[in-house]
DSSP file (Angstrom, degrees, kcal/mol; ACC not computed):
  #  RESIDUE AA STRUCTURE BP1 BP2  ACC     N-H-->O    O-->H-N    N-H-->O    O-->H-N    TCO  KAPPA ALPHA  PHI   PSI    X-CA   Y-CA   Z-CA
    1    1 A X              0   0    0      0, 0.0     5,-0.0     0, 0.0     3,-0.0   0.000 360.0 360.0 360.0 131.4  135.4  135.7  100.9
    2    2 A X        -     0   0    0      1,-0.1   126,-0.1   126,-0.1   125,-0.0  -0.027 360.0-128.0  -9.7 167.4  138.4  133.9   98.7
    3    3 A X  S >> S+     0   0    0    124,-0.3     4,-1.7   123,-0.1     3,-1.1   0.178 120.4  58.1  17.5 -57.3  138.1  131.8   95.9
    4    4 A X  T 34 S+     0   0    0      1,-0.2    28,-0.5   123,-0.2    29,-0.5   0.843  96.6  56.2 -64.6 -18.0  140.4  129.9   98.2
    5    5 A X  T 34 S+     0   0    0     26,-0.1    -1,-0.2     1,-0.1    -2,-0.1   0.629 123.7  23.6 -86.5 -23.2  137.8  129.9  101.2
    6    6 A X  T <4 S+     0   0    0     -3,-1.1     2,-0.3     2,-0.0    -2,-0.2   0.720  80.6 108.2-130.0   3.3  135.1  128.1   98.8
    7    7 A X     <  -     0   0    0     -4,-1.7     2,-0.6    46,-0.0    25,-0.3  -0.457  53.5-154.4 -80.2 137.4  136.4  126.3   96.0
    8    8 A X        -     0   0    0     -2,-0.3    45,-2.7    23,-0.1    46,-0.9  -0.900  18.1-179.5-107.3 110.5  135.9  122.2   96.8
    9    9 A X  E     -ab  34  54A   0     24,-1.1    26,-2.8    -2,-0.6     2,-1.1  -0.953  19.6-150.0-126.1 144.1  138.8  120.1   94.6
   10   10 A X  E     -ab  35  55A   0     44,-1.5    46,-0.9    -2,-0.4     2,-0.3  -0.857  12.9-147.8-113.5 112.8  138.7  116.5   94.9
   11   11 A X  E     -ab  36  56A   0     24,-2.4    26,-2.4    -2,-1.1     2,-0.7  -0.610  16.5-164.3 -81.0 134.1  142.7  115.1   94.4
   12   12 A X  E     + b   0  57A   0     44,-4.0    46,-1.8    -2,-0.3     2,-0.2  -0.759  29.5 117.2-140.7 107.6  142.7  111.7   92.8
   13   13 A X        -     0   0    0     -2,-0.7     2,-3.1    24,-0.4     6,-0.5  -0.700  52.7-133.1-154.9 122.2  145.7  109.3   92.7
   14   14 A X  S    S+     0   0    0     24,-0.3     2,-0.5    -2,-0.2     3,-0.1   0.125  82.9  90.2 -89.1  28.3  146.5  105.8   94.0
   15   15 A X  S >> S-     0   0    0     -2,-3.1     4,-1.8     1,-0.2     3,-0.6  -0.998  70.2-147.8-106.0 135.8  149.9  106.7   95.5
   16   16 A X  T 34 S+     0   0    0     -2,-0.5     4,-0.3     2,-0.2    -1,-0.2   0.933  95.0  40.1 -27.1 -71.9  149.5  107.8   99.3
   17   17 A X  T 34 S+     0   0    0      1,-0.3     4,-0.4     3,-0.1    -1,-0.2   0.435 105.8  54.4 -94.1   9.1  152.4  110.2   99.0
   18   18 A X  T X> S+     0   0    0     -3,-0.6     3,-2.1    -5,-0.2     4,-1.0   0.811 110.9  55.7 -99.2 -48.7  152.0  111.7   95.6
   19   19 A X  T >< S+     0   0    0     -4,-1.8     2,-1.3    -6,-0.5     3,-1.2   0.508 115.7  44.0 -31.4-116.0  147.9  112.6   97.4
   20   20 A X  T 3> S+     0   0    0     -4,-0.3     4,-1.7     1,-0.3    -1,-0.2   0.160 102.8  55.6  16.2 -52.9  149.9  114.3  100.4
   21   21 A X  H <> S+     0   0    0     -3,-2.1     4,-1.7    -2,-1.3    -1,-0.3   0.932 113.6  41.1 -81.9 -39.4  152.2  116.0   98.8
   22   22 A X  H <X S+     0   0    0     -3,-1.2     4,-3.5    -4,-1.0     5,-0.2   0.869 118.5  50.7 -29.8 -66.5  149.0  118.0   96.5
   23   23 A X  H >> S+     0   0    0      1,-0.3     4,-1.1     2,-0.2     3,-0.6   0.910 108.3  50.3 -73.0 -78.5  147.0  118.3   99.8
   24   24 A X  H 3X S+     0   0    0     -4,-1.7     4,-1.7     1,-0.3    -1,-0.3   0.603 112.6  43.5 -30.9 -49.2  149.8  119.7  101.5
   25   25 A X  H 3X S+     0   0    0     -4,-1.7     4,-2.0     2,-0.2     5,-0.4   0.951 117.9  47.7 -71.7 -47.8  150.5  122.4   98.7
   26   26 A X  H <X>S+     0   0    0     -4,-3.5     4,-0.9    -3,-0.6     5,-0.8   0.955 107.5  53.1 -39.0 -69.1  146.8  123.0   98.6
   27   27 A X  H ><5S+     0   0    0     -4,-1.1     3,-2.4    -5,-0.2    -1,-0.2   0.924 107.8  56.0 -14.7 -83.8  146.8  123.2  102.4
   28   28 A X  H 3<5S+     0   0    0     -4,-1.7    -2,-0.2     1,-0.4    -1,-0.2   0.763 103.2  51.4 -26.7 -69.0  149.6  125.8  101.8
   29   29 A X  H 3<5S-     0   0    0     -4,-2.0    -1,-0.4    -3,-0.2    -2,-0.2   0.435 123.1-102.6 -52.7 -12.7  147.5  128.1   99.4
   30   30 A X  T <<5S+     0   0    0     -3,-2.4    -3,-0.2    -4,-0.9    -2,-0.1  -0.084  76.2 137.6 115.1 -38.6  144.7  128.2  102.0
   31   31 A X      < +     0   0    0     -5,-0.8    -1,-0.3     1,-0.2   -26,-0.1  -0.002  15.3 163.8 -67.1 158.6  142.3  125.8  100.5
   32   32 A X        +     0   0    0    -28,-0.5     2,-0.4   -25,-0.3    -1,-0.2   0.115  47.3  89.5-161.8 -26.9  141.1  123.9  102.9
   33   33 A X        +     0   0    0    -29,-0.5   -24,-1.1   -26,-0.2     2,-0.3  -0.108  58.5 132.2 -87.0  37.7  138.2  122.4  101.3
   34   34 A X  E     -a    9   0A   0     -2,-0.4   -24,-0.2   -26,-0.2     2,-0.1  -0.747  27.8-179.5-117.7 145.8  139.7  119.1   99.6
   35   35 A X  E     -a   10   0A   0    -26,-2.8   -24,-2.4    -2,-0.3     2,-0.4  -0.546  16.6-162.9-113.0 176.8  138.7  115.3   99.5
   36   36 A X  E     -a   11   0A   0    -26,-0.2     2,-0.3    -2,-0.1   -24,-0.2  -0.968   4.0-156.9-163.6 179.3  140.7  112.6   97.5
   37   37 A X        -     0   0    0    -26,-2.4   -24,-0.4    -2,-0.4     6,-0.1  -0.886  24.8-121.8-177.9 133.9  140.3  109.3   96.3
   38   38 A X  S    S-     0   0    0     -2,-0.3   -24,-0.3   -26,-0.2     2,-0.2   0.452  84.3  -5.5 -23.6 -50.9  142.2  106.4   95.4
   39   39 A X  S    S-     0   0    0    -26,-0.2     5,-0.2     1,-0.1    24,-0.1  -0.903  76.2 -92.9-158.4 170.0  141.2  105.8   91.6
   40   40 A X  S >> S+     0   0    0     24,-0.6     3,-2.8    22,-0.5     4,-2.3   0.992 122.4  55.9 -65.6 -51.5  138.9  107.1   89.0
   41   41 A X  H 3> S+     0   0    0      1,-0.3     4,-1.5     2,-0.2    -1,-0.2   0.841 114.7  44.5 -38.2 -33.6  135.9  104.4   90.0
   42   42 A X  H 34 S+     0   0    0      1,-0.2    -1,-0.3     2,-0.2    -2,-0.2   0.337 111.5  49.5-114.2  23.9  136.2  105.7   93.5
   43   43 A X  H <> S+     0   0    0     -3,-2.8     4,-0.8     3,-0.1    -2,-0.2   0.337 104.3  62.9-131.3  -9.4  136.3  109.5   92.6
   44   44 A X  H  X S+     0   0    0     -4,-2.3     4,-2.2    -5,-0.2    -2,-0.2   0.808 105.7  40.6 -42.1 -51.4  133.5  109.0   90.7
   45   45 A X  H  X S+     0   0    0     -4,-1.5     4,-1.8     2,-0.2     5,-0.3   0.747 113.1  54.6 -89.8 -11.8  131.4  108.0   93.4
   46   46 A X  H  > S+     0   0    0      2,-0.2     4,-2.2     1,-0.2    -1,-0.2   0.840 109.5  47.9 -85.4 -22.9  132.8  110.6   95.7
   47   47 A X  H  < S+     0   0    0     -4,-0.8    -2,-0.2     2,-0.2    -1,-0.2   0.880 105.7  59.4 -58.9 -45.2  132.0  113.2   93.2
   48   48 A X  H  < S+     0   0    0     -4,-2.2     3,-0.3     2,-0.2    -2,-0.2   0.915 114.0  35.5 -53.3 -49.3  128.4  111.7   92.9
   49   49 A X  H  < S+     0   0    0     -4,-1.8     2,-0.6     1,-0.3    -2,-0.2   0.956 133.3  26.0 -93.3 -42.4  127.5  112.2   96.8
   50   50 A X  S  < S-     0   0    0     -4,-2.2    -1,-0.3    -5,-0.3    -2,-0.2  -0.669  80.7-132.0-137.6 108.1  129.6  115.7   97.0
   51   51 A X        -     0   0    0     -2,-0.6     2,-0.2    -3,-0.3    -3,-0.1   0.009  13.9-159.2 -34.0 134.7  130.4  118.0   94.2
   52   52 A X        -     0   0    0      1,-0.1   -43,-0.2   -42,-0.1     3,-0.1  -0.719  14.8-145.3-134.2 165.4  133.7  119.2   93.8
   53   53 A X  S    S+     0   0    0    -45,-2.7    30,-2.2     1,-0.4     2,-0.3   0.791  84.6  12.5-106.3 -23.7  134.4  122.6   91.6
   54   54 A X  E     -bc   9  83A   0    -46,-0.9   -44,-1.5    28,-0.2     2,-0.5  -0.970  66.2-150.3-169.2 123.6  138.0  121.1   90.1
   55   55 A X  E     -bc  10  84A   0     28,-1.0    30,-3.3    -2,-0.3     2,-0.5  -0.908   5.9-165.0-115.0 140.8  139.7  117.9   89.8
   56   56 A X  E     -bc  11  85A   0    -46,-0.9   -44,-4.0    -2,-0.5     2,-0.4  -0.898  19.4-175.6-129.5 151.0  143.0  117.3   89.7
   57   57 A X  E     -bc  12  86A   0     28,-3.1    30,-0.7    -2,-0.5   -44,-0.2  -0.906  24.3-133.3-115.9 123.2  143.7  113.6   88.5
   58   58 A X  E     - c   0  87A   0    -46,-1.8    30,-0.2    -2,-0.4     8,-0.1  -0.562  22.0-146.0  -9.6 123.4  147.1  111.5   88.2
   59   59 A X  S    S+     0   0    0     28,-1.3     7,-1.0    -2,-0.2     2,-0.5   0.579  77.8  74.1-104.8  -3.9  146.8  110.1   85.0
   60   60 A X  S    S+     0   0    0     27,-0.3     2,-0.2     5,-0.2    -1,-0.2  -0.864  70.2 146.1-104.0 108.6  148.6  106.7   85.7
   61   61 A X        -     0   0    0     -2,-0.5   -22,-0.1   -48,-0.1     2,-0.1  -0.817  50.5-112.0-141.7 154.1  146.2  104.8   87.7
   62   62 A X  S    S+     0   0    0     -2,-0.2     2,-3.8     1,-0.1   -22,-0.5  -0.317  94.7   9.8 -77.8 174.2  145.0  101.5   88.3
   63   63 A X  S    S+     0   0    0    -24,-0.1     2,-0.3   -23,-0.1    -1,-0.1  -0.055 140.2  12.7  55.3 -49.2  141.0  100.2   87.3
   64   64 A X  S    S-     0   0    0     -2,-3.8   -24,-0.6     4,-0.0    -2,-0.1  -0.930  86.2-137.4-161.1 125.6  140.5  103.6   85.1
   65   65 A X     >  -     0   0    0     -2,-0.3     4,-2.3     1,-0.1    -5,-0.2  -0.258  36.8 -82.4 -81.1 178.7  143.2  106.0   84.2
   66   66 A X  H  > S+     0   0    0     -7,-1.0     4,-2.2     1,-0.2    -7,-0.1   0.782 124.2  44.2 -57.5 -39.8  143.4  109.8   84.2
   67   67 A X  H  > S+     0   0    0     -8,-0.4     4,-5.6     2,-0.2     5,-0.3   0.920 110.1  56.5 -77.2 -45.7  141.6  110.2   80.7
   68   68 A X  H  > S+     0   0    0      2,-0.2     4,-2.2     1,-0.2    -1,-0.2   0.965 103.3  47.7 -48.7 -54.4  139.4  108.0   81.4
   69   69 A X  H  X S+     0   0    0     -4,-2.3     4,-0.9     1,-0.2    -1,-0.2   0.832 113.6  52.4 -43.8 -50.3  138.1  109.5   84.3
   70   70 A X  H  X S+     0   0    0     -4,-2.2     4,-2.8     2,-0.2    -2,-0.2   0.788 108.7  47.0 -25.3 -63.1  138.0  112.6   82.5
   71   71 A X  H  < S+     0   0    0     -4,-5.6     4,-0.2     2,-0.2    -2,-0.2   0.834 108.6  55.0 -67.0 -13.0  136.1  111.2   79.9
   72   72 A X  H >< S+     0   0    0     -4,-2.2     3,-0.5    -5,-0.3    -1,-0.2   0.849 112.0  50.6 -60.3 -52.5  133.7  109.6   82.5
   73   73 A X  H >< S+     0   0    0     -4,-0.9     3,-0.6     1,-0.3     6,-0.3   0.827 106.2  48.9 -57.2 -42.9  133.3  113.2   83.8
   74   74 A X  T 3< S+     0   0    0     -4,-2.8    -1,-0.3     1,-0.2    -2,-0.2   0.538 101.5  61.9 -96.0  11.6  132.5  115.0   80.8
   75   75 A X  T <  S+     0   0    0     -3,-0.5     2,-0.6    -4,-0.2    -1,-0.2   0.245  91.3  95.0 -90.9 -15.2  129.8  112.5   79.6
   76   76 A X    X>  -     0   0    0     -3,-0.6     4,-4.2    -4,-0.1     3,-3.2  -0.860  63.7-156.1 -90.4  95.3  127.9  113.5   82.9
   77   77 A X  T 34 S+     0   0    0     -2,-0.6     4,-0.1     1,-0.3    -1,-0.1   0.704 101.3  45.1 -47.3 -26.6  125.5  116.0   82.8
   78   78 A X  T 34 S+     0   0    0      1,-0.1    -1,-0.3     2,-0.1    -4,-0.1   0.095 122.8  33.9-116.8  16.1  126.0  116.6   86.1
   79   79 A X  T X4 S+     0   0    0     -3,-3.2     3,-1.0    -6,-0.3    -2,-0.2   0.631  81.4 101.8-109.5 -42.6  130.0  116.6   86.0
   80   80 A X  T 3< S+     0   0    0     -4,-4.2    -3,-0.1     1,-0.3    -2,-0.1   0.548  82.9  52.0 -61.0  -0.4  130.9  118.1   82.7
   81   81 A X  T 3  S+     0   0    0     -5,-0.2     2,-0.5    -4,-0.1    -1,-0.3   0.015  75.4 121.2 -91.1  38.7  131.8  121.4   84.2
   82   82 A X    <   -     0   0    0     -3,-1.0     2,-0.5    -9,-0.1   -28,-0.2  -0.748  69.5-121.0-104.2 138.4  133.8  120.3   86.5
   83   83 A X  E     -c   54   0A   0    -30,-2.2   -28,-1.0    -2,-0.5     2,-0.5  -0.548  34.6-172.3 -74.8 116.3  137.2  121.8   86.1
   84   84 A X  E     -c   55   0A   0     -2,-0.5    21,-1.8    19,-0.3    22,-1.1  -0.894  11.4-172.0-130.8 133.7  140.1  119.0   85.6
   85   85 A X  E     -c   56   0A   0    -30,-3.3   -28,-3.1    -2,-0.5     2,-0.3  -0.851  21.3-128.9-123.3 150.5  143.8  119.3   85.6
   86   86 A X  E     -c   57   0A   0     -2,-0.3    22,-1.5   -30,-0.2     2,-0.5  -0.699  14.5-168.8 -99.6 142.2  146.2  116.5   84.6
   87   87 A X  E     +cd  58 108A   0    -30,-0.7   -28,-1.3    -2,-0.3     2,-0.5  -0.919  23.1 163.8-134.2 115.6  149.1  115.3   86.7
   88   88 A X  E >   - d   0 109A   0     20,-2.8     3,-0.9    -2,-0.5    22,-0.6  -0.890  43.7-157.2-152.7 111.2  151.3  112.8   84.5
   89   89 A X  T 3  S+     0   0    0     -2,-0.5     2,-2.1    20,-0.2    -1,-0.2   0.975 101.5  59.4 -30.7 -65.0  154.9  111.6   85.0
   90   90 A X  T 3   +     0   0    0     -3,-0.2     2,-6.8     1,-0.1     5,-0.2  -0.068  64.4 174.8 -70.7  38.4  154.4  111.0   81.0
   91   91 A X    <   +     0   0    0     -2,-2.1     2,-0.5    -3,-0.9    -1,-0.1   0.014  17.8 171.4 -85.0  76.2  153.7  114.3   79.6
   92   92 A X    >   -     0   0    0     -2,-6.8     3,-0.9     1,-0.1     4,-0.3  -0.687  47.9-127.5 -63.3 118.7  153.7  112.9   76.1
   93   93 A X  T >> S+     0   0    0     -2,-0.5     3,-3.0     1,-0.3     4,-1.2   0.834 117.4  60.3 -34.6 -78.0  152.5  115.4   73.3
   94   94 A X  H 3> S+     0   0    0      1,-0.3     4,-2.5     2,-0.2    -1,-0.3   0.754 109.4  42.5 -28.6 -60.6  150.1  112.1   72.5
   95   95 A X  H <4 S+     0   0    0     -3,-0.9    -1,-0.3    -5,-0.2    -2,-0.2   0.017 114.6  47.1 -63.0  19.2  148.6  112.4   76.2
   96   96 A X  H X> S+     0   0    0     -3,-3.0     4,-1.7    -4,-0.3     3,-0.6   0.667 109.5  49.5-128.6 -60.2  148.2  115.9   76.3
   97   97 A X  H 3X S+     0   0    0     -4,-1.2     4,-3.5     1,-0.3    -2,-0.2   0.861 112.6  53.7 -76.0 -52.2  146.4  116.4   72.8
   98   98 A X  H 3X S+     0   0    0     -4,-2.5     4,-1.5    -5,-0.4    -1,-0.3   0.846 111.8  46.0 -60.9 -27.5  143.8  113.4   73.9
   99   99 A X  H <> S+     0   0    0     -3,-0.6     4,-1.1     2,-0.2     5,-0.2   0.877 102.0  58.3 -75.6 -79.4  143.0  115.1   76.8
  100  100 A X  H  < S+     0   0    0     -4,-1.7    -3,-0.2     1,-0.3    -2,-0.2   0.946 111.0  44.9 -13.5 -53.6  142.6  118.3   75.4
  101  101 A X  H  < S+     0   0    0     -4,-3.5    -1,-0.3     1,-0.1    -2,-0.2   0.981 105.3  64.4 -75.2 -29.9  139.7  116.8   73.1
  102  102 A X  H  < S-     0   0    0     -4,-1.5    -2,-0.2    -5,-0.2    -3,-0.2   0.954 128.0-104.0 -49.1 -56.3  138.5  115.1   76.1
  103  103 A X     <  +     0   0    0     -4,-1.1   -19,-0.3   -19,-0.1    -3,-0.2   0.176  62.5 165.2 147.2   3.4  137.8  118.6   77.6
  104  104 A X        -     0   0    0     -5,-0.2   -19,-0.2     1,-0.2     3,-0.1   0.098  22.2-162.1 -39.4 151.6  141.2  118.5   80.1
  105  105 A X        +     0   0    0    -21,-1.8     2,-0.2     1,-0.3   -20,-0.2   0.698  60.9   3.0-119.5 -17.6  141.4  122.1   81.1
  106  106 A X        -     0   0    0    -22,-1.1    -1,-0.3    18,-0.0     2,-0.2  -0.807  60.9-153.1-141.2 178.3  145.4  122.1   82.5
  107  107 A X        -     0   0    0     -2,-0.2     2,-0.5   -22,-0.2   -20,-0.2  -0.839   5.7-157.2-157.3 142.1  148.1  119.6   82.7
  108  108 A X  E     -d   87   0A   0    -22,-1.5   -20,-2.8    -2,-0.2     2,-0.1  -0.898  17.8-127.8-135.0 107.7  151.3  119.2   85.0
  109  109 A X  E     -d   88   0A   0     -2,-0.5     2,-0.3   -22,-0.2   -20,-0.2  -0.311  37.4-109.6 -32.3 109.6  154.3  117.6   84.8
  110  110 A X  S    S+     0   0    0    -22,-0.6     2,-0.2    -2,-0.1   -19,-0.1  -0.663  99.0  42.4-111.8 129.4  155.1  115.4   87.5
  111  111 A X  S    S+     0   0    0     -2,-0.3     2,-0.3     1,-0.0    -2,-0.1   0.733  84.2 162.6-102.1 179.3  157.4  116.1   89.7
  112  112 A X        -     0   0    0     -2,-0.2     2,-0.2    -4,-0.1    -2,-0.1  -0.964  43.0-113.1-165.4 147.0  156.6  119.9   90.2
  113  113 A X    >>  -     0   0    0     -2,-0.3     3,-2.3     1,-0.1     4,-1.5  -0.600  38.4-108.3 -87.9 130.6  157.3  122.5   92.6
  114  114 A X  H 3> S+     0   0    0      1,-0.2     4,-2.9    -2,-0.2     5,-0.3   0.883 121.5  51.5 -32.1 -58.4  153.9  123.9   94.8
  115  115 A X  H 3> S+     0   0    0      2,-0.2     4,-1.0     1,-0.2    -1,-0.2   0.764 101.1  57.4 -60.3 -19.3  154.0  127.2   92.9
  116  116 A X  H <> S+     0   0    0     -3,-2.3     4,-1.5     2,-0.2    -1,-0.2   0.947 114.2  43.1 -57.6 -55.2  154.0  125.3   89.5
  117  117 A X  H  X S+     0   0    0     -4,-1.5     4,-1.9    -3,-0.2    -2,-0.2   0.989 112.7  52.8 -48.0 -62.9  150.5  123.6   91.1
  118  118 A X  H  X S+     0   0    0     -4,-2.9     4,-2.5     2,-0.2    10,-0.2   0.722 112.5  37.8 -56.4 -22.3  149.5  126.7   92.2
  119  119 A X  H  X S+     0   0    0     -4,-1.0     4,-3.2    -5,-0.3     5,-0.3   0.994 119.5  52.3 -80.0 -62.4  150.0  128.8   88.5
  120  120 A X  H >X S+     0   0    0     -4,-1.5     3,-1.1     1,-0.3     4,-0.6   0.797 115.5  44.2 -52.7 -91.3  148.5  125.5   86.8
  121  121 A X  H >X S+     0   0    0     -4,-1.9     3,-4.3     1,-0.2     4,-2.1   0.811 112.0  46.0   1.9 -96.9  145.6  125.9   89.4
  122  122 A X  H 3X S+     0   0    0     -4,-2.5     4,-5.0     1,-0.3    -2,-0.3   0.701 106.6  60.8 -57.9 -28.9  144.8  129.4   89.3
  123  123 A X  H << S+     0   0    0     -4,-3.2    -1,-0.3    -3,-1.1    -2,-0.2   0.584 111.0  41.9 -90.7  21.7  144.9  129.4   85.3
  124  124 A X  H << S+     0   0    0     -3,-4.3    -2,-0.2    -4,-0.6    -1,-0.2   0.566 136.0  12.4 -90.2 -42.0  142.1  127.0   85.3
  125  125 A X  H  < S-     0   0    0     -4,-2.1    -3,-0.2   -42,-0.0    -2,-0.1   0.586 107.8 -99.6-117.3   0.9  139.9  128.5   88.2
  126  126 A X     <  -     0   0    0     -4,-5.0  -123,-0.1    -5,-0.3    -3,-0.1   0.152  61.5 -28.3  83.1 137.6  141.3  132.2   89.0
  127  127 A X              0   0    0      1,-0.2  -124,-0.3    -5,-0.1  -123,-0.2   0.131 360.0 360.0 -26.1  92.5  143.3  134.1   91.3
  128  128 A X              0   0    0    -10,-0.2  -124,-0.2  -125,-0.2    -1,-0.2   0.407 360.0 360.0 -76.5 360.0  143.0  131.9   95.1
């Protein structure tokens, strides 16, 4: 069986169409196995009832931003492996380097082409 056939990623971003466009490339790669949620507060709790192997997070967000979420995550015994990639209109050297101490494990430059997600992806979790 894949990587692609069992890996669980929860997408989290409050625009409707920038989610879509993610589940759709995902979709694309095979994976099949993805949740999303609105904001960090509400991908928290969706994480809490089902474990997700890798999030990837928008980092301009209402109620708790991308870093935050992150930091939320890695403070969680029962999160802090969770694999988290960044998705940020703003990829300021400033935002990149705090995440990086947070524990971020990728980052992507918003907007971005599916196979950019997909390299971005794979060098966080392995060959889907």
């Amino acid at each position: 069986m894949a990587l692609r056939d069992k890996i669980r990623i929860l997408v989290v971003d409050d625009m409707a169409t920038s989610r879509g466009l993610i589940t759709q490339a995902l979709d694309g790669f095979g994976v099949t196995n993805v949740t999303t949620a609105v904001d960090g507060p509400s991908a928290l709790e969706s994480l809490a009832a089902s474990p997700a192997h890798l999030v990837i997070s928008d980092y301009n967000m209402p109620n708790m931003d991308g870093l935050h979420l992150l930091h939320a995550l890695r403070q969680n015994a029962a999160t802090k492996g969770i694999g988290f990639i960044l998705i940020t209109g703003r990829a300021e050297q400033e935002i990149i380097e705090h995440g990086k101490k947070l524990g971020m494990n990728n980052c992507l430059k918003k907007p971005f082409e599916p196979k950019q997600l997909l390299q971005c992806i794979e060098a966080v979790v392995g060959r889907l």
